[in-house]
C-alpha positions in Angstrom: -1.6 -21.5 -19.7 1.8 -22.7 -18.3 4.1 -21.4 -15.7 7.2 -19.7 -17.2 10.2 -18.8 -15.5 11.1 -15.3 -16.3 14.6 -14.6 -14.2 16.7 -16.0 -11.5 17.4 -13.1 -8.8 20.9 -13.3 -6.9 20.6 -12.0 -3.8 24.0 -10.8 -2.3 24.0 -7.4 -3.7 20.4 -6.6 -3.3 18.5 -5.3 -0.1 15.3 -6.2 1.3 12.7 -3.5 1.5 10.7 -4.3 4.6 10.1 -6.9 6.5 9.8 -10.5 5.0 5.8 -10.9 5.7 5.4 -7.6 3.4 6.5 -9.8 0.6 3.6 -12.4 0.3 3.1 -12.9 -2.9 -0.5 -14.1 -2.4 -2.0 -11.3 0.2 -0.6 -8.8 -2.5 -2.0 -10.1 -5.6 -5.7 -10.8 -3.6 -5.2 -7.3 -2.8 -4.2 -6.1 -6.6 -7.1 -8.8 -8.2 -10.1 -7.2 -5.2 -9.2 -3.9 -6.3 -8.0 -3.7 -9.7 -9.3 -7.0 -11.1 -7.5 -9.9 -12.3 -5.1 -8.1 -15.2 -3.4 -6.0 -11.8 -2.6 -9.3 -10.2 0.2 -10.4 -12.9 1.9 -7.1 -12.2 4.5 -9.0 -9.6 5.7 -12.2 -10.5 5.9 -15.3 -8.3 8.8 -15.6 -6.1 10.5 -19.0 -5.2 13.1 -18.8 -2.8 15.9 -21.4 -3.0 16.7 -23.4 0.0 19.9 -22.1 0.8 18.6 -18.5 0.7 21.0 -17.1 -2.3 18.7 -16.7 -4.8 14.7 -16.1 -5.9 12.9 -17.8 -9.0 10.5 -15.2 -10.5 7.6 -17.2 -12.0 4.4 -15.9 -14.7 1.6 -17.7 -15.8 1.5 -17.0 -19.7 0.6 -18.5 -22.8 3.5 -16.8 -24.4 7.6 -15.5 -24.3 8.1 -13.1 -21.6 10.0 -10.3 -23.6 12.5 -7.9 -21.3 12.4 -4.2 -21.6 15.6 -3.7 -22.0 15.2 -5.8 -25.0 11.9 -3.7 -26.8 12.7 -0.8 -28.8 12.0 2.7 -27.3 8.4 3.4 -28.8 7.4 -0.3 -27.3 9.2 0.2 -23.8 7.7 4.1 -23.4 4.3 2.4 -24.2 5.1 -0.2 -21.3 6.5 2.1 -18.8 3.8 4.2 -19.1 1.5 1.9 -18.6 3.6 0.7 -15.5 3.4 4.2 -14.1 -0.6 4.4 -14.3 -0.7 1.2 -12.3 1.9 2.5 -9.7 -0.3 5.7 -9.5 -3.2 3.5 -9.0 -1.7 2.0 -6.1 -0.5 5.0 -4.5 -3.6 6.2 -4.3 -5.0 2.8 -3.5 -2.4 2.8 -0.6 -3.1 6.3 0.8 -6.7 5.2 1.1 -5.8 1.8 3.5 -3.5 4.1 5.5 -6.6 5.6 6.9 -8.5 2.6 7.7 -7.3 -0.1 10.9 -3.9 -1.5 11.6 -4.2 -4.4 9.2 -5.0 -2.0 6.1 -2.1 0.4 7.2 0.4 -2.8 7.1 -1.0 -4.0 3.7 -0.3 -0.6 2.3 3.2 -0.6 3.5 3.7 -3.8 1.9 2.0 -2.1 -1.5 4.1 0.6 -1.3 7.0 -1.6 -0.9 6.5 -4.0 -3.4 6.9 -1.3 -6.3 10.4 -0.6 -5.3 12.8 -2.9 -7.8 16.5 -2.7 -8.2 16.5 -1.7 -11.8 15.1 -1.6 -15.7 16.2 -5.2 -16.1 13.4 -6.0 -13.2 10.7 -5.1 -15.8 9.2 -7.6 -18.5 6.1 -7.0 -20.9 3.7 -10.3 -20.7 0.5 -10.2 -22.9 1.6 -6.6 -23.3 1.3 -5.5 -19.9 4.3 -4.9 -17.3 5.5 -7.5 -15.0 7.7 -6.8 -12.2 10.5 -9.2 -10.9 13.1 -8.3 -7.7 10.1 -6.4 -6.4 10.6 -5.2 -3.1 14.5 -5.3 -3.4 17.1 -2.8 -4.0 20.3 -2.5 -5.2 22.6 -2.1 -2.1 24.1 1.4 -1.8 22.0 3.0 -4.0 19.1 5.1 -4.0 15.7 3.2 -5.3 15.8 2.9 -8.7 12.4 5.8 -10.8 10.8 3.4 -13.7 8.3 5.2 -16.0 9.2 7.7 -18.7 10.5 10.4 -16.6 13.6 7.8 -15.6 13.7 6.6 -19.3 14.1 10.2 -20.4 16.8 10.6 -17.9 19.1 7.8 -18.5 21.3 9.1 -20.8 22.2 11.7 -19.5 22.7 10.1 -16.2 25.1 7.9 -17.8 27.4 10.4 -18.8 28.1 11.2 -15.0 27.5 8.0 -13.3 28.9 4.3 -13.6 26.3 1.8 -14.9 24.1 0.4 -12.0 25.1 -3.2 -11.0 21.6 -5.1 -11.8 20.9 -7.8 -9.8 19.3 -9.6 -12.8 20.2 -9.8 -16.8 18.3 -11.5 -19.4 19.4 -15.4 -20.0 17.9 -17.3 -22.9 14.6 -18.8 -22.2 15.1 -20.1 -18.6 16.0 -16.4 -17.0 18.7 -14.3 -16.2 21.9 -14.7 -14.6 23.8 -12.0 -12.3 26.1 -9.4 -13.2 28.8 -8.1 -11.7 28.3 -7.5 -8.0 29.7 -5.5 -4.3 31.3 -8.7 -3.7 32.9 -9.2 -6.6 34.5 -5.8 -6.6 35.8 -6.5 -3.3 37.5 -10.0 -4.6 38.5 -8.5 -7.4 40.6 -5.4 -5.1 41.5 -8.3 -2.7 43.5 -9.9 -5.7 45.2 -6.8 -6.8 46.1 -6.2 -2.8 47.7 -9.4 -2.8 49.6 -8.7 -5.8 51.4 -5.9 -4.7 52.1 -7.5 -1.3 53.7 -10.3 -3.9 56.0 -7.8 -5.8 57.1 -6.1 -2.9 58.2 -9.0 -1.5 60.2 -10.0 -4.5 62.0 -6.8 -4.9 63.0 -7.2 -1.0 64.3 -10.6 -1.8 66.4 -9.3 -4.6 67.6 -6.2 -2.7 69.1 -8.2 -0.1 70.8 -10.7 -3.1 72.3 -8.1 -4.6 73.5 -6.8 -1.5 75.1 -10.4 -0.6 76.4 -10.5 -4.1 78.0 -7.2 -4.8 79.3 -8.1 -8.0 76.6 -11.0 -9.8 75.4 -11.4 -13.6 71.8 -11.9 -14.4 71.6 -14.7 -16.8 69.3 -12.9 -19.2 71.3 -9.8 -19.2 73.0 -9.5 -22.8 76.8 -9.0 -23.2 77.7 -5.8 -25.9 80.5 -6.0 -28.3 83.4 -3.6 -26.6 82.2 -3.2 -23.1 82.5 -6.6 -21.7 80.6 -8.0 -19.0 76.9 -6.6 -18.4 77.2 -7.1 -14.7 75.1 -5.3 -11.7 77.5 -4.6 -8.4 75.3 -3.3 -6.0 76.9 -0.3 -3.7 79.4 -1.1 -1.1 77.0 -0.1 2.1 76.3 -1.8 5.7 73.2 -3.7 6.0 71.7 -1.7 8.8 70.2 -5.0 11.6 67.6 -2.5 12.8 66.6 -1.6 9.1 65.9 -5.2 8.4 64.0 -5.8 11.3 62.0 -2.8 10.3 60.9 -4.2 6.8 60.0 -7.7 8.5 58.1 -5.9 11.1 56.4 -4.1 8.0 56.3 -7.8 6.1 54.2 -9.5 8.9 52.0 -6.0 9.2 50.9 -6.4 5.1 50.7 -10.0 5.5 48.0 -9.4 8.6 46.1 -7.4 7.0 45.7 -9.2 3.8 44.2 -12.1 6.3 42.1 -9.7 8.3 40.5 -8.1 5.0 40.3 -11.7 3.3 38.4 -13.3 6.5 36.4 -10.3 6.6 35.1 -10.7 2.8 34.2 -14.8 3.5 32.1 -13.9 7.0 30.3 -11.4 4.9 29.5 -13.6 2.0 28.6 -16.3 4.5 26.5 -14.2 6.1 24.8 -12.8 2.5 24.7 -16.8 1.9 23.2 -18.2 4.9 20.3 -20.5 4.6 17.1 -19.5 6.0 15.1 -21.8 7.7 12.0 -24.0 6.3 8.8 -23.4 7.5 7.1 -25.6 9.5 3.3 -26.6 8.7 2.0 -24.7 11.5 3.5 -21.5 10.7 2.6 -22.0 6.9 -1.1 -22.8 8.3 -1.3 -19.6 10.7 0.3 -17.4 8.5 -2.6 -18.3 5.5 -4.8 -16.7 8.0 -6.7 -19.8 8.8 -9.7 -20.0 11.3 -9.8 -22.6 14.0 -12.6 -23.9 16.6 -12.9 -27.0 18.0 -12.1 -28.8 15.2 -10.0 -27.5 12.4 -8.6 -29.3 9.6 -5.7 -28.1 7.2 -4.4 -29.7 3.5 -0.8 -28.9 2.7 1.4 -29.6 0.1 4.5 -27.7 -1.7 3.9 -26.4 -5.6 1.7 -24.7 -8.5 -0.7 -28.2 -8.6 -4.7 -28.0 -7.1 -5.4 -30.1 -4.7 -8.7 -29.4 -3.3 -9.9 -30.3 0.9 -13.3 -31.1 1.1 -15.7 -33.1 4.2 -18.4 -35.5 4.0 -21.8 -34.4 6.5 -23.8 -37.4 7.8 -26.5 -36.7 4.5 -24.0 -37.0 2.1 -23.8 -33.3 1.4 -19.8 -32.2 1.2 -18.3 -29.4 2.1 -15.7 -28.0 -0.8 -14.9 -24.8 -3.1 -19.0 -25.1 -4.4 -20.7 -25.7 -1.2 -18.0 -24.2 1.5 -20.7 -24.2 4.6 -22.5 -27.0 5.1 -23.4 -29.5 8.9 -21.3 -26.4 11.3 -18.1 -26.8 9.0 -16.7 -23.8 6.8 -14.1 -23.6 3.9 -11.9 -20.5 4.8 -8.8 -20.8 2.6 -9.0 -22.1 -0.9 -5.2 -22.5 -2.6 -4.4 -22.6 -6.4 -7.5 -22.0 -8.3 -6.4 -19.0 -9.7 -3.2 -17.5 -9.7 -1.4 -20.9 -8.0 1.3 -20.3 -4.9 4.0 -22.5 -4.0 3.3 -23.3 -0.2 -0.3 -23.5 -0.9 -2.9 -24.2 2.3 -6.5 -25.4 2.1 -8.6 -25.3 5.7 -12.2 -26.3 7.0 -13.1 -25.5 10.6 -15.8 -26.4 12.9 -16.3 -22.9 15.1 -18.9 -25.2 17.3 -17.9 -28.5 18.7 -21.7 -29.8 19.8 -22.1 -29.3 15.8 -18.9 -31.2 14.7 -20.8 -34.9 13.5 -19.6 -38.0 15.1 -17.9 -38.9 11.7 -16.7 -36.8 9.4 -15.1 -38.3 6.4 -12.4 -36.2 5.1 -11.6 -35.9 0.9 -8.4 -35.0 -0.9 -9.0 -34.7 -4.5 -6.3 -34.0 -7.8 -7.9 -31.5 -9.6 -5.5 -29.7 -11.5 -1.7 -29.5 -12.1 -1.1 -25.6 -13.1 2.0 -26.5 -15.0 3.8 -29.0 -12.3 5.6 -31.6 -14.4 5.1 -33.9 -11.3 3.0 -37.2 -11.5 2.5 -37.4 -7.8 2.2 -34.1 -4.9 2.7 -35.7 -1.2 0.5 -34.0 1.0 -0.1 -33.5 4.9 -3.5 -33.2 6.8 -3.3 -31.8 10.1 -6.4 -32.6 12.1 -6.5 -30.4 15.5 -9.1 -30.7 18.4 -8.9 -28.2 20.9 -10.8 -28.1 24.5 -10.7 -25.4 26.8 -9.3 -25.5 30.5 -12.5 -24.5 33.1 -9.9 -23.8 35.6 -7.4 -21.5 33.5 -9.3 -20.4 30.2 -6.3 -22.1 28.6 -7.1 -23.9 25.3 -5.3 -27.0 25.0 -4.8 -28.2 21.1 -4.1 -31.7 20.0 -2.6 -32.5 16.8 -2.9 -35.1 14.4 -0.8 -35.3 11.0 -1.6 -37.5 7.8 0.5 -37.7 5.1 -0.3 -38.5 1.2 0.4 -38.9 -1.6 -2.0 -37.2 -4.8 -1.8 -38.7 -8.2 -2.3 -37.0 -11.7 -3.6 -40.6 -13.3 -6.4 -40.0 -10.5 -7.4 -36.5 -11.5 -11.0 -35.5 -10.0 -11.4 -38.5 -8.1 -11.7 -38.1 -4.4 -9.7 -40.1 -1.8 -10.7 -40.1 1.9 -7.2 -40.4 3.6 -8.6 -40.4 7.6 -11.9 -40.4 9.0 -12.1 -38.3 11.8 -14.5 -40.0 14.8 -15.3 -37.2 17.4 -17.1 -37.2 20.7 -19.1 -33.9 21.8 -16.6 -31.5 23.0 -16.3 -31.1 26.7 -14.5 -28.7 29.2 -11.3 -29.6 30.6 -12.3 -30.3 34.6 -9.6 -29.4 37.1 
């Protein structure tokens, strides 16, 4: 099974629904896959931002050609909406359930909820005959959230009678994804060129009202001359060029001319601002936000892509801590990354609650194990190795960080390297 591309989402005319930790990928789909099983987890596609913030890959794993529903005919795309609907019922009700349990449930089903709000039909694709969603939790600025199913499929035409077409933030593209339509912004560069026009004409007629006024009697070259009436000339009208009028049109020039400016910068600060990079996230924050336990000692595998890499730890007998055996000498496996459905800021962690159990030398393994469709032949890596001790005099625990970078290599596939061996002491108590 390979990783396919199914669209490329523009982002400047579509609206975030929520807040930006609602859209993890991964919390939703271990929600969908808990409670559903493992066909609910390909409902929403794989979203990978690009660095400048503009636009989102949508990414499936499948063995074969996504297929659109725009492009199925209607028998096919009823069968595939209404199977869309059952699973977006299933959720409902799977959200109205979590919204009575803690604080943690109620958030994930606001993100649930969320997530099945797309910007339009093109955000819909039938993989291995079941629905896939990309653009989830977007919508199309200025409009109300777009109804999928068969109810909104019966209802389209005769919406279109009395409505423009929706501007889709997404349109099929030949096998790599889709490309964006017209837009908001566009619209307004496309009025800011038509106001700019007319400031253009007016300014030539002025210019040829006050020729013709300097020239009362003057000949256009292009004008033609007819047989028997001489001359085709144009004499304007023998009239006083009012000083005050003129300095009323310049006054009204330099008005138009301030206002094209004004509405021009006004269109660039908003596209910069639709346009402006977001930030990359640190290894810390990609390590806290996994929800990753700590202790005493805690150590954390990073690396960027679809690949499995996997963290393990070698106990004084031999025995290792790893996916198969993840508690083993006082040292847990919490977070496993990319053995099923792979994510592209993927974190692996194994933590030491305990410091009088962490062993004097623990040994720790990186290992290829997989590459989930990543055309690369090597995935740098960082370890980050943290000790923490607590203050006796403040209750304060003070954390000490160590980072290891590497480099994993697909000629090495399920061999093991051990990149850092950690030497420990028994924890102690800061002393003040």
């Amino acid at each position: 099974m390979r990783s396919i591309r199914l669209a490329t989402t523009m982002l400047h005319s579509l609206r975030p629904v929520g807040t930006g930790a609602e859209r993890d990928h991964g919390l939703l789909t271990d929600v969908l896959r808990r409670e559903f099983g493992a066909d609910a987890a390909t409902l929403l596609a794989e979203p990978v931002a690009a660095q400048d913030g503009s636009k989102i890959d949508w990414y499936v794993s499948a063995d074969e050609r996504p297929v659109p529903s725009t492009d199925l005919s209607e028998d096919e795309r009823a069968s595939l909406l209404d199977k869309l609907e059952k699973r977006k019922a299933d959720i409902a009700v799977l959200a109205d359930k979590l919204e009575r349990g803690s604080q943690t449930d109620r958030d994930a089903a606001r993100a649930l909820r969320h997530a099945m709000v797309i910007p339009g039909p093109d955000a819909i694709y039938r993989v291995k005959g079941d629905p896939v969603l990309v653009a989830w939790g977007y919508r199309e600025a200025g409009r109300p959230n777009y109804e999928s199913g068969l109810k909104a499929a019966a209802g389209a035409k005769a919406a279109a009678a009395h409505s423009l077409p929706p501007m889709a933030a997404t349109m099929p593209m030949p096998a790599a994804g889709v490309l964006p339509t017209t837009s908001a912004t566009r619209w307004r560069w496309q009025s800011l060129a038509a106001l700019l026009w007319l400031v253009l004409a007016f300014l030539v007629l002025v210019f040829l009202w006050l020729l013709l006024t300097a020239f009362p009697t003057w000949r256009l070259p292009f004008m033609p001359t007819f047989p028997g009436f001489g001359t085709v000339s144009l004499t304007a009208p023998s009239i006083a060029v009012d000083p005050a009028r003129l300095d009323a049109l310049r006054l009204e020039i330099a008005t138009l001319e301030r206002r094209t400016a004004d509405a021009r910068n006004s269109c660039l600060v908003e596209a910069g601002r639709a346009n402006a990079p977001t930030l990359p996230e640190t290894v810390t924050q990609r390590i806290d936000r996994s929800g990753a336990q700590g202790g005493a000692l805690q150590v954390s595998l990073t690396w960027d892509g679809p690949a499995d890499l996997d963290l393990s730890a070698f106990c004084p007998n031999g025995a290792r801590i790893d996916f198969g055996h993840p508690a083993l000498c006082g040292g847990r496996l919490d977070v496993d990354a990319n053995a099923g459905v792979p994510t592209r800021s993927p974190v692996e962690n194994i933590f030491w609650a305990d410091g009088a159990a962490i062993p004097a030398e623990v040994p720790v393994g990186v290992t290829y194990y997989g590459d989930h469709g990543d055309p690369r032949a090597e995935i740098p890596y960082r370890l980050r190795i943290r000790r923490s001790v607590t203050d006796t005099a403040t209750g304060e625990v003070i954390a000490n960080d160590e980072f290891v970078d590497g480099v994993a290599r697909r000629t090495e596939i399920g061999r093991t390297q051990i990149p850092r061996r950690i030497e420990t002491t028994p924890a102690v108590e800061v002393q003040r």
